[in-house]
NUBALUM-446223 format. One record per residue (C-alpha): residue number from 1; x, z, y; residue in one letter. Coordinates in nm, 2 decimals, padded with zeros to 4 digits. Last residue first. Example, Ala and Ser with C-alpha at 12.3 -4.5 7.8 and 13.67 -1.06 7.14 Angstrom:
<nodes>
pos: 2 X: 01.37 Z: 00.71 Y: -00.11 code: S
pos: 1 X: 01.23 Z: 00.78 Y: -00.45 code: A
</nodes>
This chain:
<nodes>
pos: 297 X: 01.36 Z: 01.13 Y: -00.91 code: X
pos: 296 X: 01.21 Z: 01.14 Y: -00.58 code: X
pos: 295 X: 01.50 Z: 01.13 Y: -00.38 code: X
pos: 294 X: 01.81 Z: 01.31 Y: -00.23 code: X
pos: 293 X: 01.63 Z: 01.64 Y: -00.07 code: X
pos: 292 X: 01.83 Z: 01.88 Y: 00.14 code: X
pos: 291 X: 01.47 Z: 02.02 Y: 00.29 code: X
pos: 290 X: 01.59 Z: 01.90 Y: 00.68 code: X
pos: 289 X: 01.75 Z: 01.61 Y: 00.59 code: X
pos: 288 X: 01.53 Z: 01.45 Y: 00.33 code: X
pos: 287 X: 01.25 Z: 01.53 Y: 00.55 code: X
pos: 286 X: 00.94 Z: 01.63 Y: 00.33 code: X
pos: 285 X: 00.65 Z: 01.39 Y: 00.44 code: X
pos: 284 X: 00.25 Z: 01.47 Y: 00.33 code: X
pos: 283 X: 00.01 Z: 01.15 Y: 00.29 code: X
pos: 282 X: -00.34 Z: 01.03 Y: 00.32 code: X
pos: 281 X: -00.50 Z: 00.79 Y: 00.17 code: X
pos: 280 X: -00.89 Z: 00.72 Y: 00.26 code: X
pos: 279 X: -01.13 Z: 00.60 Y: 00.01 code: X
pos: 278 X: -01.40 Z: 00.35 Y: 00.07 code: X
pos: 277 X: -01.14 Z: 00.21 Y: 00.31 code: X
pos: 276 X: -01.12 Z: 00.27 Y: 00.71 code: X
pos: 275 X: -00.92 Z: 00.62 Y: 00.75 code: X
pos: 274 X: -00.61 Z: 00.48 Y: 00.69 code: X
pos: 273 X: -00.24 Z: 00.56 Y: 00.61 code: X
pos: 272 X: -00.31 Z: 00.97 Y: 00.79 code: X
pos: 271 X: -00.03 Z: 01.23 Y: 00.81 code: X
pos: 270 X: 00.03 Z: 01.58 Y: 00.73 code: X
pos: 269 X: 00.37 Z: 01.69 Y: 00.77 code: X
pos: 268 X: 00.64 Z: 01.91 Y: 00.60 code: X
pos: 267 X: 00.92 Z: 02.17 Y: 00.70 code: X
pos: 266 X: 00.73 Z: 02.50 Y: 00.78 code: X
pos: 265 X: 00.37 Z: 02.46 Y: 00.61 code: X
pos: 264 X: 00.59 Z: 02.29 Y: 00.35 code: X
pos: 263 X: 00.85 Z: 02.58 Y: 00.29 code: X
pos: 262 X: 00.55 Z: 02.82 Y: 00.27 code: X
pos: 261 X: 00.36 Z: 02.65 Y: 00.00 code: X
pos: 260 X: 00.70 Z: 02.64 Y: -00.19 code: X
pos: 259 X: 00.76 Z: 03.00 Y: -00.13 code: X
pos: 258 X: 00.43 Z: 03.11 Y: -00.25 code: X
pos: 257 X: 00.44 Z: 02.85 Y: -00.56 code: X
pos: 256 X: 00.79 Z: 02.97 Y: -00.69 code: X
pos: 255 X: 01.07 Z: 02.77 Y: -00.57 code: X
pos: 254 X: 01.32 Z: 02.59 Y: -00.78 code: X
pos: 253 X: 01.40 Z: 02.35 Y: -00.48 code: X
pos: 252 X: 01.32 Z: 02.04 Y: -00.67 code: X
pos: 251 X: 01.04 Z: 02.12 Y: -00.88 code: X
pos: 250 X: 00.88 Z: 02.38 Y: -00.70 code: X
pos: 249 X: 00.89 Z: 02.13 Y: -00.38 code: X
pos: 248 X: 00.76 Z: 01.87 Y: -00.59 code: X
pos: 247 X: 00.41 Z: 02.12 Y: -00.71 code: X
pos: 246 X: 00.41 Z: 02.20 Y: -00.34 code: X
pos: 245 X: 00.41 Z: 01.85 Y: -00.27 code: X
pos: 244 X: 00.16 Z: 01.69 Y: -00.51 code: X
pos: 243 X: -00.09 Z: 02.00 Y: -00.39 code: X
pos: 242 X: -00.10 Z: 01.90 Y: -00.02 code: X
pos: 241 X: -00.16 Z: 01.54 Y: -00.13 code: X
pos: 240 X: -00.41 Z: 01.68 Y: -00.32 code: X
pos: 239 X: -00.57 Z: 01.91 Y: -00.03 code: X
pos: 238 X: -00.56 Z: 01.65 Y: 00.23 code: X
pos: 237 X: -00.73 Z: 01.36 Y: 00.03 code: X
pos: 236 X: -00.99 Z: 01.63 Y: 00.01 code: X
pos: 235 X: -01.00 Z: 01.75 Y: 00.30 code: X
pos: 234 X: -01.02 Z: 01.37 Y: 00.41 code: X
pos: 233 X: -01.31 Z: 01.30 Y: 00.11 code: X
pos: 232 X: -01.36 Z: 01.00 Y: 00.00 code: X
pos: 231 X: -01.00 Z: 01.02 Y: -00.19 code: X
pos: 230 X: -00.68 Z: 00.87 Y: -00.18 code: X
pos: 229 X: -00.38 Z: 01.09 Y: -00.19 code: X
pos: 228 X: 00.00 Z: 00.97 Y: -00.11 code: X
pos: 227 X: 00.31 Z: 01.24 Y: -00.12 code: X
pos: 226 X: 00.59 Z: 01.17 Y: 00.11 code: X
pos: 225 X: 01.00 Z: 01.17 Y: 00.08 code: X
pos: 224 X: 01.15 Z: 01.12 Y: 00.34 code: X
pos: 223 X: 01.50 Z: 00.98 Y: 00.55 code: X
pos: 222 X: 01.58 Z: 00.66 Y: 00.36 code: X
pos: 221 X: 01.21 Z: 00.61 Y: 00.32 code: X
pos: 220 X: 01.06 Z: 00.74 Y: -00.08 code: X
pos: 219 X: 00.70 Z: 00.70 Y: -00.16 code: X
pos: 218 X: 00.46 Z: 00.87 Y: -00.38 code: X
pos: 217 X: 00.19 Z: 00.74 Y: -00.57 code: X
pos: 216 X: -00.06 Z: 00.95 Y: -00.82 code: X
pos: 215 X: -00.03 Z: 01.18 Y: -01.12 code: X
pos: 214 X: 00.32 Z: 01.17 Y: -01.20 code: X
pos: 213 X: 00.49 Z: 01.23 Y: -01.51 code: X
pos: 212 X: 00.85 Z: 01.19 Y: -01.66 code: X
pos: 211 X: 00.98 Z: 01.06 Y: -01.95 code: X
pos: 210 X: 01.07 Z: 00.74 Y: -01.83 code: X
pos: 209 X: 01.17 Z: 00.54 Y: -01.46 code: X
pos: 208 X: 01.12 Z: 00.21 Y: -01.54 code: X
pos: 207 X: 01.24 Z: 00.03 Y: -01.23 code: X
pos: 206 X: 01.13 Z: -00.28 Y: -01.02 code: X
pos: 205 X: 01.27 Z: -00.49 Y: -00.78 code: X
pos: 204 X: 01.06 Z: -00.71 Y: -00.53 code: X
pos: 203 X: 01.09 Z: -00.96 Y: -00.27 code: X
pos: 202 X: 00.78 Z: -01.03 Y: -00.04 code: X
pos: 201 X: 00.60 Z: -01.34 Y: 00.06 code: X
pos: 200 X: 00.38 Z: -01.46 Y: 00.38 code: X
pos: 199 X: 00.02 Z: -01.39 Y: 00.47 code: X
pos: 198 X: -00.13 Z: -01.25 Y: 00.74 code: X
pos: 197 X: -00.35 Z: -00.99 Y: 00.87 code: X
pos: 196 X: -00.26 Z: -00.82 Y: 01.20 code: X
pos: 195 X: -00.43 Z: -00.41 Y: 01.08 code: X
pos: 194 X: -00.76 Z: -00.43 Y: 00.99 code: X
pos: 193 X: -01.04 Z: -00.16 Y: 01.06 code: X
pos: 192 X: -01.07 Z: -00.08 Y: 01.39 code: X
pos: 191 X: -00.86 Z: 00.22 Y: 01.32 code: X
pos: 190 X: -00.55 Z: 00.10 Y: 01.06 code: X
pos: 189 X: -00.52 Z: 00.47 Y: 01.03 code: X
pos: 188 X: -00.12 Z: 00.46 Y: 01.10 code: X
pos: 187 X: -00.06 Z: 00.17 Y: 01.35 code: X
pos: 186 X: -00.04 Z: -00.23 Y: 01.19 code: X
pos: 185 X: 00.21 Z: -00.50 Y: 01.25 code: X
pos: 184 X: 00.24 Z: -00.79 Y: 01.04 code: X
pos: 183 X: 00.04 Z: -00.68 Y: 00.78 code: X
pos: 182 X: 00.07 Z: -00.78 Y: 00.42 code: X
pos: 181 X: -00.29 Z: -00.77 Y: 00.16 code: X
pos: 180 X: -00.14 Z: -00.84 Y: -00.15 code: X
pos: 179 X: -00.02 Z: -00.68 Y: -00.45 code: X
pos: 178 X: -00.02 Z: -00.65 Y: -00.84 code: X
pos: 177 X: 00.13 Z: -00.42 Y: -01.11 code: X
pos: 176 X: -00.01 Z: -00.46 Y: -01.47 code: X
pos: 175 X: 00.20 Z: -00.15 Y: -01.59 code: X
pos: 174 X: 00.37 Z: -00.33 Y: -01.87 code: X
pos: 173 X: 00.14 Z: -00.12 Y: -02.14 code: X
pos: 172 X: -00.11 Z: 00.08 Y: -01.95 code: X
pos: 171 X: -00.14 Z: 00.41 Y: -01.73 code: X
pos: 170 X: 00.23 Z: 00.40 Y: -01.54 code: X
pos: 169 X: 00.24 Z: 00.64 Y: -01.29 code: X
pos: 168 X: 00.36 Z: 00.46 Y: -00.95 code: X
pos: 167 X: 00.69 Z: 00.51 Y: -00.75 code: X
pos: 166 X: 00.69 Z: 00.34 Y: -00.40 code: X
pos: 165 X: 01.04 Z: 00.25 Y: -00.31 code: X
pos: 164 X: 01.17 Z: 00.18 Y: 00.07 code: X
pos: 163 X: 01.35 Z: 00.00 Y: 00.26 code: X
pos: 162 X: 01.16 Z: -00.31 Y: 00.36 code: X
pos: 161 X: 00.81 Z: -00.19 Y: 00.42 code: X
pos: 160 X: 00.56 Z: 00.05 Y: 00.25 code: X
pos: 159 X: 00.59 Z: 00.28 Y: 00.52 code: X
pos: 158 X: 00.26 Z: 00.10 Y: 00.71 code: X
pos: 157 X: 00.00 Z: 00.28 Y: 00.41 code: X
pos: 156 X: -00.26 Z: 00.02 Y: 00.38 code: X
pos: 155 X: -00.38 Z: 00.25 Y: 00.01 code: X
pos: 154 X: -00.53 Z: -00.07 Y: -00.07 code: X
pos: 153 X: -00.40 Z: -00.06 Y: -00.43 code: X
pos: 152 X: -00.22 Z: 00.29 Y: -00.58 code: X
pos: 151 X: -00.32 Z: 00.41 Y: -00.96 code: X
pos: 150 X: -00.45 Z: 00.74 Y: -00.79 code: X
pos: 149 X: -00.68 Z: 00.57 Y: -00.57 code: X
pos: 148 X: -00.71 Z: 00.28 Y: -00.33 code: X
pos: 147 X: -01.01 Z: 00.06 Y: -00.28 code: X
pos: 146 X: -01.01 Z: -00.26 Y: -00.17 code: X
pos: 145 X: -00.86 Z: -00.44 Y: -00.49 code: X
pos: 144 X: -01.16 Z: -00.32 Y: -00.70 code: X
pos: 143 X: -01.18 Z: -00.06 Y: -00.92 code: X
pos: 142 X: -01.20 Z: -00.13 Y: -01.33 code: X
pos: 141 X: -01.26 Z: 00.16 Y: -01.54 code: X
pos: 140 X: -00.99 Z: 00.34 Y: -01.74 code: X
pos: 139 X: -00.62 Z: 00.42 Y: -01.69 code: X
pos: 138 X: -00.60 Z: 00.23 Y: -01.38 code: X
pos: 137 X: -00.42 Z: -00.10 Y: -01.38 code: X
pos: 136 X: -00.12 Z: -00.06 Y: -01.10 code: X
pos: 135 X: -00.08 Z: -00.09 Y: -00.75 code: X
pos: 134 X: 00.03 Z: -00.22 Y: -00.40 code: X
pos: 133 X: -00.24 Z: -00.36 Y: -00.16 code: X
pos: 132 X: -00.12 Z: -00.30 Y: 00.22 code: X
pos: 131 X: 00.21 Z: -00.39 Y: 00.21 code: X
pos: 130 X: 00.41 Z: -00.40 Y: 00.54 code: X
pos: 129 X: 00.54 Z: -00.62 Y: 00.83 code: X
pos: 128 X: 00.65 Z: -00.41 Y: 01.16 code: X
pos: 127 X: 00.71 Z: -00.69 Y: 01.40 code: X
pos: 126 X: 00.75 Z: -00.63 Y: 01.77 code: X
pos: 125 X: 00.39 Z: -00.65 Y: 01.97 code: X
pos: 124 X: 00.40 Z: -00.91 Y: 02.23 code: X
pos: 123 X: 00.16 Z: -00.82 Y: 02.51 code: X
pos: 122 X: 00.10 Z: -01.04 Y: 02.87 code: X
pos: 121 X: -00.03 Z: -01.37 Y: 02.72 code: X
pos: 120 X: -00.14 Z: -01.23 Y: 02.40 code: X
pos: 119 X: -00.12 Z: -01.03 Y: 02.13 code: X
pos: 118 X: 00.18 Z: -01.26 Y: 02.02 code: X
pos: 117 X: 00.32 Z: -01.13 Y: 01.72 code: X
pos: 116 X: 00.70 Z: -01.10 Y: 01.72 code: X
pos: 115 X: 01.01 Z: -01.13 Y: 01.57 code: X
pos: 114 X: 01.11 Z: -01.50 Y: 01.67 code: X
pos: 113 X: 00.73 Z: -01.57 Y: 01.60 code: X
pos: 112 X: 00.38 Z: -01.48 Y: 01.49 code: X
pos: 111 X: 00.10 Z: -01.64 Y: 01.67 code: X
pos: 110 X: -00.24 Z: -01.39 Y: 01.67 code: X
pos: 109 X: -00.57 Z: -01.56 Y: 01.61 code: X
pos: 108 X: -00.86 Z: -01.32 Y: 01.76 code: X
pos: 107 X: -01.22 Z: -01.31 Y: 01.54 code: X
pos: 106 X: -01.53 Z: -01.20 Y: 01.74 code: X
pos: 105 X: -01.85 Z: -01.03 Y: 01.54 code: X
pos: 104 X: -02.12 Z: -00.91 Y: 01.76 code: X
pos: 103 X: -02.23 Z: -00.56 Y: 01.87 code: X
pos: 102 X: -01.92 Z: -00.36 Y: 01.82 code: X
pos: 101 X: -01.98 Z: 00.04 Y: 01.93 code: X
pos: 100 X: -02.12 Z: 00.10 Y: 01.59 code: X
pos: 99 X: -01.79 Z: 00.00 Y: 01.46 code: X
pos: 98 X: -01.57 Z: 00.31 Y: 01.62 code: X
pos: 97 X: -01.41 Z: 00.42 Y: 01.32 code: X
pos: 96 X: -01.33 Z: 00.10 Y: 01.20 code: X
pos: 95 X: -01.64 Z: -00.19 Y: 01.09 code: X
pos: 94 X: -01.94 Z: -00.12 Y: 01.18 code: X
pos: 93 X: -02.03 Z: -00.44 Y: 01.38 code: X
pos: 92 X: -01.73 Z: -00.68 Y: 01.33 code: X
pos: 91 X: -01.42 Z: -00.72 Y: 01.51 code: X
pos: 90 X: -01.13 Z: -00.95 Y: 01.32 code: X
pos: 89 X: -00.78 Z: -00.96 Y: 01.39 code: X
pos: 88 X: -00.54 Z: -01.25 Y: 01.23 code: X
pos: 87 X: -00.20 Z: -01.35 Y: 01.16 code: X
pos: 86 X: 00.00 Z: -01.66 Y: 01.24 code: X
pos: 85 X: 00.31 Z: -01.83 Y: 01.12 code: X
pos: 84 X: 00.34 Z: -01.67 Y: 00.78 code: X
pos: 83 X: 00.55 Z: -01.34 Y: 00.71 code: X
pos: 82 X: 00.85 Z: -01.26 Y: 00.51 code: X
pos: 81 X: 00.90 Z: -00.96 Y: 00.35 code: X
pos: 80 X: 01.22 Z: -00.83 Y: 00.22 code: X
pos: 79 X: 01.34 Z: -00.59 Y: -00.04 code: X
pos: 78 X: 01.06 Z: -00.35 Y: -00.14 code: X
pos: 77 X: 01.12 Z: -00.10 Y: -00.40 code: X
pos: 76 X: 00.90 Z: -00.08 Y: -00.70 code: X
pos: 75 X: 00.97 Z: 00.22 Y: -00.90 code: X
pos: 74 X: 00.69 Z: 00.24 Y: -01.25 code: X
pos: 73 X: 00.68 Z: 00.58 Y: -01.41 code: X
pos: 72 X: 00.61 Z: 00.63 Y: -01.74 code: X
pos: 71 X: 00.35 Z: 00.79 Y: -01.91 code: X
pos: 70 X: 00.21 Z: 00.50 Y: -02.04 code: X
pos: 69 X: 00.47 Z: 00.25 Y: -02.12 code: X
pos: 68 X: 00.65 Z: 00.02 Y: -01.87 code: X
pos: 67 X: 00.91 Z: -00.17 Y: -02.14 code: X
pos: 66 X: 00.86 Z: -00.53 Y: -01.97 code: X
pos: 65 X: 00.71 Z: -00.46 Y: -01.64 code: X
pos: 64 X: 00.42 Z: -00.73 Y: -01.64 code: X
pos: 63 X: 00.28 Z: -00.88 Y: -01.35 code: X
pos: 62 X: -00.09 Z: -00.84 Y: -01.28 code: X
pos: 61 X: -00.06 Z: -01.06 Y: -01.08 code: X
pos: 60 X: -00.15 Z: -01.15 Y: -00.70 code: X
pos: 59 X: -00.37 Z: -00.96 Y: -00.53 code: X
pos: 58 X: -00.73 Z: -00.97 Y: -00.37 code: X
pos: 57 X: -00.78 Z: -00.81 Y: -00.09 code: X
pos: 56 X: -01.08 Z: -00.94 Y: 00.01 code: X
pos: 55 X: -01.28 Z: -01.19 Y: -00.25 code: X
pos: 54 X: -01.62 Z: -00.97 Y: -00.26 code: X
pos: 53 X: -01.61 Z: -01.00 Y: 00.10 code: X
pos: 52 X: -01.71 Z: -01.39 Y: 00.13 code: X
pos: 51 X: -01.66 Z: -01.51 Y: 00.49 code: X
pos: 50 X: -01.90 Z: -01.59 Y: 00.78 code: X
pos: 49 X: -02.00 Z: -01.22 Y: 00.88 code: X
pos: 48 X: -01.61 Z: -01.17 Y: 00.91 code: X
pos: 47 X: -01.61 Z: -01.45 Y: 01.21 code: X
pos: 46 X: -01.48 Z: -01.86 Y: 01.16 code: X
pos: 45 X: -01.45 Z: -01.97 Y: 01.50 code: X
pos: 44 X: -01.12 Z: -01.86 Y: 01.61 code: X
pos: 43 X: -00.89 Z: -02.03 Y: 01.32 code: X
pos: 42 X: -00.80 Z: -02.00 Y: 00.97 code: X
pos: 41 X: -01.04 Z: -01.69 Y: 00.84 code: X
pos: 40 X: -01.09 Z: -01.81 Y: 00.45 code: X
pos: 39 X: -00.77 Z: -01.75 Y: 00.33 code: X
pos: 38 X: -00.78 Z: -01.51 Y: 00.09 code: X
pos: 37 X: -00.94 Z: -01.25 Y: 00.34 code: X
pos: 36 X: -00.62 Z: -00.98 Y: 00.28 code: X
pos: 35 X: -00.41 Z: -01.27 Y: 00.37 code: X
pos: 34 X: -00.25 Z: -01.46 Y: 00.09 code: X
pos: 33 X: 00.03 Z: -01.35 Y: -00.07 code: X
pos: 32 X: 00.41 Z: -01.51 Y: -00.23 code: X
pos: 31 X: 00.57 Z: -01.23 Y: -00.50 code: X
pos: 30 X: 00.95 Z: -01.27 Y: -00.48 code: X
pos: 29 X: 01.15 Z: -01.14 Y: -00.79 code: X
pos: 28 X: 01.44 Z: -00.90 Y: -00.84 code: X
pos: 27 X: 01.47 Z: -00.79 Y: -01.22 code: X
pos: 26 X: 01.63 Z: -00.43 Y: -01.28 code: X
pos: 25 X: 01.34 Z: -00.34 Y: -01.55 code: X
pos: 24 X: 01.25 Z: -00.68 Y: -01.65 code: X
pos: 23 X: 01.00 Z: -00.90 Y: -01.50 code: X
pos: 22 X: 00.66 Z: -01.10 Y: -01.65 code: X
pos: 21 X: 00.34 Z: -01.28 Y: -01.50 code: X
pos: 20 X: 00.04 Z: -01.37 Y: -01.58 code: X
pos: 19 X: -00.09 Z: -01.00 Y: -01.71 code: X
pos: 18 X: -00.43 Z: -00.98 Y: -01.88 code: X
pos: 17 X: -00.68 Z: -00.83 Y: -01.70 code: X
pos: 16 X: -00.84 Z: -00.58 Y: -01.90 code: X
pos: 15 X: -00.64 Z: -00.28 Y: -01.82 code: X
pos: 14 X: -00.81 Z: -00.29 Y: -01.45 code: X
pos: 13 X: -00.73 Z: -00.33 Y: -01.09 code: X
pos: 12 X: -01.01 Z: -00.56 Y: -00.93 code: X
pos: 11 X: -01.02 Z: -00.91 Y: -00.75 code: X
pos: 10 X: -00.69 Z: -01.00 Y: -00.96 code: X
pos: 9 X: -00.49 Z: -01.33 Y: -00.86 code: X
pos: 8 X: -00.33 Z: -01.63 Y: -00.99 code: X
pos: 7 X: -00.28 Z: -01.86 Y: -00.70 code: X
pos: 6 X: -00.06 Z: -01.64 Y: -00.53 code: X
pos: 5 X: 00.29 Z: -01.80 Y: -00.64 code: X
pos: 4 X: 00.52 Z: -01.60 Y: -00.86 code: X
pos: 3 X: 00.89 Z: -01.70 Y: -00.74 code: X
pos: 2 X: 01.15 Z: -01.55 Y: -00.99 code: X
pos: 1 X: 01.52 Z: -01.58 Y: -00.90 code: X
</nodes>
């Protein structure tokens, strides 16, 4: 099996970058990370302020998905993660929704072991390791690693875990996927700003799914199907991942727009991935049980 190592890594998402690495539709490969600061936080004393931020996030790729054509769409399911030793929480003023209330920077080294991350002496938090960074070159333009959008990266959404498939329109030749940025444990809205960053590796298998369109991510549990939006905006983010569902709903249930639009103010919910980026993501979950559905595709 394929190991890519994460010493070849993109700081943006973009067409230009030429892919390093290469899969097969089918092919199961392990992708080893860096933490979303590439390393530079190791222990106590080293604080955001100190770090370079133009490196954050970075991932490692772009891979190429032999046969991935625009148009496409590219299924990556996630098949194990495995996390390093230690993570790490940084505060810094302005940073999370309540940043203003953070006057100096402090950085917190968190153990990880036998299942756990050690919050400390009286708190150990069980394991709930995710993808933050997930994504493929953009159509046009070149966005950095930090910032999600309709081509996926940071969009620090905790159900990208073991178990489920995040399907991702494919804008280039190969797709140009890339990821980083794993969490060991990390709550919906990633609040103050940074979930238990670590490093670690993941195992991958990708799908070209073809002749059919999708505008932006959506993911696929074993119990829901959700809709992903990033935008500046919230109502915004809200509105198109609103939108995504009815228009799936249609689709899938043969329902006219009214009836759709109904079915999801009954059946679905809004929720937030994070509210900390230069876009936030939001998403909108159909329960597989309730609605009858059997996946995206």
């Amino acid at each position: 099996m394929k190991i890519f190592a994460k010493d070849k890594v993109v700081f943006n998402f973009s067409k230009a970058n030429q892919p390093v690495y290469f899969v097969e539709p089918g092919e199961t490969f392990w992708v080893e990370t860096d933490d979303c600061y590439s390393g530079q936080i190791k222990t106590e004393t080293v604080l955001r302020p100190d770090i370079n931020i133009s490196i954050m996030d970075c991932s490692v790729g772009p891979i190429a998905v032999s046969g991935a054509e625009p148009g496409d769409v590219l299924c990556v399911e996630v098949l194990a993660i495995q996390l390093a030793e230690q993570g790490v929480m940084v505060t810094s003023p302005g940073l999370g929704v309540l940043g203003e209330k953070i006057t100096e920077a402090h950085t917190k080294i968190i153990p990880i072991k036998n299942g756990f991350a050690e919050f400390n002496e009286k708190i150990r938090l069980p394991l709930t390791p995710m993808i933050g960074v997930l994504g493929v070159a953009p159509a046009e333009g070149s966005v950095h690693c930090a910032v999600p959008g309709d081509h996926g990266s940071n969009m620090d959404t905790k159900l990208i875990k073991v178990g489920s498939k995040v399907y991702l329109p494919v804008f280039v030749s190969g797709a140009n996927l890339a990821l980083g940025d794993l969490h060991a444990c990390m709550g919906d809205g990633e609040l103050s700003g940074t979930g238990i960053e670590t490093a670690g590796r993941v195992c991958l298998q990708v799908e070209v799914i073809k002749d059919r369109k999708l505008a932006r991510p959506m993911l696929e549990t074993p119990d829901a199907v959700y809709t992903l939006a990033s935008r500046a905006d919230i109502q915004e983010a809200i509105q198109t991942a609103v939108h995504d569902m009815v228009e799936f709903l249609m689709l899938k249930k043969e329902l006219d727009f009214a009836d759709a639009y109904r079915l999801l103010s009954a059946a679905c919910d809004i929720q937030i991935s994070q509210l900390v980026n230069d876009n936030i993501t939001v998403r909108v979950k159909a329960p597989k049980l309730d609605l009858q559905l059997e996946s995206v595709f």
